[in-house]
N, C-alpha and C positions, 0 to 999 in steps of 0.2 A: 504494500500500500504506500503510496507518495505523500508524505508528508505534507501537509497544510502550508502554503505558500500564499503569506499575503500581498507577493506581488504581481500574484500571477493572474490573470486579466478576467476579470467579472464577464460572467454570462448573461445574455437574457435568456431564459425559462419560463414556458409557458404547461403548464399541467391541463390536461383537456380529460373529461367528460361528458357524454350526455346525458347522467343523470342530475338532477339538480342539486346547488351546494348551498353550506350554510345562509341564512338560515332559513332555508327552505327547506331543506333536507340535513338530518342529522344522522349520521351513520360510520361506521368504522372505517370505510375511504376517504371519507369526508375528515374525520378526525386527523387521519395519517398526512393528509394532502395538507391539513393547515398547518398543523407542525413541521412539516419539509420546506412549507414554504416558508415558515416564521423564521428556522436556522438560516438558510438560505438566502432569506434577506437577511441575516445578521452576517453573514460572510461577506455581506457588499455583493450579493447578485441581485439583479432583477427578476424579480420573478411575478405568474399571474395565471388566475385560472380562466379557462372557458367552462361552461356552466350550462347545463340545460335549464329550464325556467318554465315557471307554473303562475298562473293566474292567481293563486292564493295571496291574503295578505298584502300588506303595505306595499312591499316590493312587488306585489303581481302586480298589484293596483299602476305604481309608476311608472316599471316597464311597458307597458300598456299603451299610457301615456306617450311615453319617449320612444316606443318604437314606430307610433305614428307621425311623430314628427319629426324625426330622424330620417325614418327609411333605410337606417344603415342594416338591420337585417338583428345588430344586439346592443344592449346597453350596457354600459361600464357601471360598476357600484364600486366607491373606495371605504364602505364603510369598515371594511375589516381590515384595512389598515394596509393594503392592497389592492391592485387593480383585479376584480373578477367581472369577466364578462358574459353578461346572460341570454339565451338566445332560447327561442320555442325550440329550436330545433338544430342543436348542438354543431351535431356533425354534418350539417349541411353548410355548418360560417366557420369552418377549422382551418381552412385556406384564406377567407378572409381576415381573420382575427390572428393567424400566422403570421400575416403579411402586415398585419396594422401594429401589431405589436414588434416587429420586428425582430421577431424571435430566433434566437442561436438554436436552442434545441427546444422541441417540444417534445412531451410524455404523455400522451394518450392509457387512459385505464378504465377500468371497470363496464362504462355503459358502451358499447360501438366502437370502441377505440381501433378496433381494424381498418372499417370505415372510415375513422377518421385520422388513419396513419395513409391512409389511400388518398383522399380527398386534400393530402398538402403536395409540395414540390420538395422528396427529399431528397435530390442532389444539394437543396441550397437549406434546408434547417434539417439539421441532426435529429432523426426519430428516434425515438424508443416506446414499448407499449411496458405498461408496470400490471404485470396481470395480478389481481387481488382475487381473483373466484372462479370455481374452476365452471360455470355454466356458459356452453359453449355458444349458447343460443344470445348471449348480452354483447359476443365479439361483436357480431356486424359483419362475420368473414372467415374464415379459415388464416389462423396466424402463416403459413406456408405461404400466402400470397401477400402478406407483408413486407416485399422484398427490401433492401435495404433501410433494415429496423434491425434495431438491437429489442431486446427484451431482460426485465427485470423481476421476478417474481417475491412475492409476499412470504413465500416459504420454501420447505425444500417439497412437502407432499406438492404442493401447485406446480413448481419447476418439473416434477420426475411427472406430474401425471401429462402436462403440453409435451413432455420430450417424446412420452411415450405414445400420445394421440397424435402431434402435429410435427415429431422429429424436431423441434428448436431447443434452442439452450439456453435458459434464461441465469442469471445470475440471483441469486437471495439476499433479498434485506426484506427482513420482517418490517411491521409497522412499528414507524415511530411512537413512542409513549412517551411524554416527560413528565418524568418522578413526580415533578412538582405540582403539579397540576392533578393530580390523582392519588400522593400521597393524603394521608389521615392516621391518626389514631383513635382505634378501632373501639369501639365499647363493646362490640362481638356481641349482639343481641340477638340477630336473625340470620336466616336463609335468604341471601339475595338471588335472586330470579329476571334478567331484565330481558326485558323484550317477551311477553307471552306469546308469541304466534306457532301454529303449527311447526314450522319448519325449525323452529329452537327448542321445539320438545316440550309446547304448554302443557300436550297429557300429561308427561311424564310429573311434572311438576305438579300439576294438579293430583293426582294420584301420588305423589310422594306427602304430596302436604298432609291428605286427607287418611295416607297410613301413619303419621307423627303428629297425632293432635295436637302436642304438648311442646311442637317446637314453634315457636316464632316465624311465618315467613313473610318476606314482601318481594309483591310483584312489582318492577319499573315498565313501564309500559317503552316500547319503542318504535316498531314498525306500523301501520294503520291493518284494522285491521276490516277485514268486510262484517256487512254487516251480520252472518250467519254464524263468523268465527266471534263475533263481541257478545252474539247473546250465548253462544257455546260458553264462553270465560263467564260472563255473570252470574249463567243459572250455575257453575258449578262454583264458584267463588261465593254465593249464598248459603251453601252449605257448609264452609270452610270458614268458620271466626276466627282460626289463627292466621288467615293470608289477610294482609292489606296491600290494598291497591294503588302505586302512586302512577303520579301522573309522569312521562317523558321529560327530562331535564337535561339540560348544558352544561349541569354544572356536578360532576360526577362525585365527585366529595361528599355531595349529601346524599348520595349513593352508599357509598362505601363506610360513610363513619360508622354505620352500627351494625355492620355485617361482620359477624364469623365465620361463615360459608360463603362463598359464590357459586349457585349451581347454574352450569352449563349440560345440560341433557339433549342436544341437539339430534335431528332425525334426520338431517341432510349432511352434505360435505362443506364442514366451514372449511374457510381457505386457511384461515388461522385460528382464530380465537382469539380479538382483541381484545375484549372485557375478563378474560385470564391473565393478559399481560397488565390487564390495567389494577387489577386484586391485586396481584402478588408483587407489586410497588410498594403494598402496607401489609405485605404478612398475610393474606388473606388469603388462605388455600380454598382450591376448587374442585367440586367434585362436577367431572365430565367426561360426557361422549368419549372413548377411542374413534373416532373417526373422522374423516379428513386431517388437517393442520391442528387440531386441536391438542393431539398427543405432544408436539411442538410447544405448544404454547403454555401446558400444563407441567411437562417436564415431570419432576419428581414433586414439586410445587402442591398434590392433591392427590386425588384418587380417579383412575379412570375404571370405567363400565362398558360393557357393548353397549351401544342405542338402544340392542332389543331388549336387553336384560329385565327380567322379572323386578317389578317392582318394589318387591321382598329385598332381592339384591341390592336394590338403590337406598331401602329405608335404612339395611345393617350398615350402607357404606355412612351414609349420614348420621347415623347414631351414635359407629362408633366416634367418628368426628367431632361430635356434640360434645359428647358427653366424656370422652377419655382425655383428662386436662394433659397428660403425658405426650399422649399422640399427637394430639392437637398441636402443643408446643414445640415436636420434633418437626412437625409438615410444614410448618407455620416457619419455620427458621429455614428452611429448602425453598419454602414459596420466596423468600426475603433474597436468598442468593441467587434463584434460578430467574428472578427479574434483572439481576446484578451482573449477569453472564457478557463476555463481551460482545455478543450478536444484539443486544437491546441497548446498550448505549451511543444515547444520539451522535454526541461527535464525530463517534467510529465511522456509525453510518451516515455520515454526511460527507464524510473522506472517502467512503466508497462508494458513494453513492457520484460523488465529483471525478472522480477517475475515472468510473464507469462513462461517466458525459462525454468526457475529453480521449476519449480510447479512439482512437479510430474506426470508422465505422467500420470497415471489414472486420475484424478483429473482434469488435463487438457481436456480430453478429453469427463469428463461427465459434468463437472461442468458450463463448460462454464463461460459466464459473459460482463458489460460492461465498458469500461473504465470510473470507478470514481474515478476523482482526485478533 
């Protein structure tokens, strides 16, 4: 890895998705992309997101406005302290907003980014796609036709599973966390649970709560949910006086202050598991899914289960948890180092993440690699 050289020439960086960002959308790419981008401007680059955009809220309201009088196709918002730019529809302005921004290199991820590695001129801005989820239906395209693109991936299960479906080689850097922003100390009251939707394992959860009457849990709401899976969650949350229900926040600390557990019971392939990396910032072991990234991100930090596992299995893994002050205090000190590892801290990954930029592109894109720091 190249050492941190602060004379060496700032980039502009542009990060693209079409799905929508803060705060319109709050979610673990979303989270990752702001932190890359907050270090990044602290190195003296420029840096800026494209954004896809929703009629919702104050910002829907004045996009609205400003795109009618504009006609430029998106609008600029510098509320967060950065240029992000919003557009109905993302990856059809990634060439224009390439161009307006004047971007060195652009990073295409999560929503269409194939699409929207297609739709620039990469002879003249350095591409790369940062794949965060392994659903291949949100590319926009088969990664093999992404010709001159490098690729970055969120893990190593994400990197092995495209090498093995699309032949590329992506490099690994987990998502950013900073400690600070996430640490707490813990009063260890409850089972946190965030995000109830199907796809995070709300049975499982529901069913675990309603076999430990006596434990404490709380659900953090995150994703939206339709309207068949909100009355599915209430009619069984009414019978459940030990789950309280909060509302979605920004502000993850009042997540975290009073959790002893973090349960992750996921029934799909997370790519990682960023709300384990963000527990075990404060000691907070997790009991979770083996499946996809998640084994990654849990480490030795908690307990894993199969998805399918009996219920019974989930209640003994959480009780002993609970309730064995010995254990607890062993996991809970794993959880403390396995957040502490060198693949999670930010500077590392902002040195390899800058190499990776500045690599030449052939290079990049056969060579692959994963992050050793």
């Amino acid at each position: 890895m190249t050492a941190y050289d602060p004379d060496m020439k700032p980039m502009r960086i542009l990060f693209g998705s079409a799905h929508p960002y803060f705060p319109q959308m709050y979610g673990g790419a979303q989270s990752s992309t702001h932190e890359l981008v907050t270090r990044l401007r602290a190195r003296g680059h420029d840096v800026a997101v494209l954004a896809g955009l929703t009629g919702d809220g104050w910002l829907g309201l004045r996009a609205r406005v400003l795109l009618k009088l504009t006609r430029q196709g998106y609008v600029r918002d510098d509320s967060l302290g950065y240029p992000v730019f919003r557009a109905w529809f993302a990856d059809q302005l990634a060439q224009r907003v390439v161009s307006d921004f004047n971007a060195d290199v652009a990073i295409f991820q999560s929503r269409l980014p194939v699409a929207m590695a297609q739709a620039i001129d990469r002879d003249k801005t350095r591409t790369f796609i940062y794949l965060r989820n392994v659903e291949t239906v949100d590319l926009g395209g088969r990664l093999s036709a992404a010709t001159k693109t490098g690729f970055i991936a969120n893990s190593h299960f994400t990197a092995n599973r495209f090498a093995e479906t699309d032949g590329v080689t992506a490099h690994v850097i987990h998502p950013m966390v900073e400690a600070a922003t996430y640490r707490v100390t813990s009063s260890r009251q409850n089972v946190t649970f965030i995000n109830p939707h199907p796809n995070k394992g709300v049975d499982v959860a529901l069913q675990l709560a309603a076999a430990c009457p006596d434990v404490p849990f709380v659900f953090v709401r995150g994703w939206g949910l339709t309207a068949d899976q909100e009355t599915h969650l209430q009619t069984h949350l009414a019978q459940l006086p030990n789950v309280t229900l909060r509302p979605a926040t920004t502000d993850m600390r009042s997540v975290y202050k009073d959790a002893r557990i973090v349960l992750a019971p996921s029934q799909w392939e997370e790519a990682f598991g960023r709300i384990a990396a963000e527990a075990q910032v404060s000691g907070i072991p997790v009991i979770a899914s083996a499946i996809g990234g998640l084994p990654e991100a849990v480490g030795d930090g908690g307990i894993l289960l199969p998805a399918d596992a009996p219920i019974a299995d989930w209640a003994t893994a959480l009780r002993h948890l609970w309730h064995d002050a010995t254990e607890y205090e062993a996991v809970s000190n794993r959880a403390l180092a396995h957040a502490q590892r060198d693949e999670m801290i930010p500077e590392r990954q902002i040195d390899r993440l800058l190499d990776i930029l500045r690599t030449p592109q052939q290079s990049v894109a056969q060579d692959g690699g994963t992050l050793r720091v």
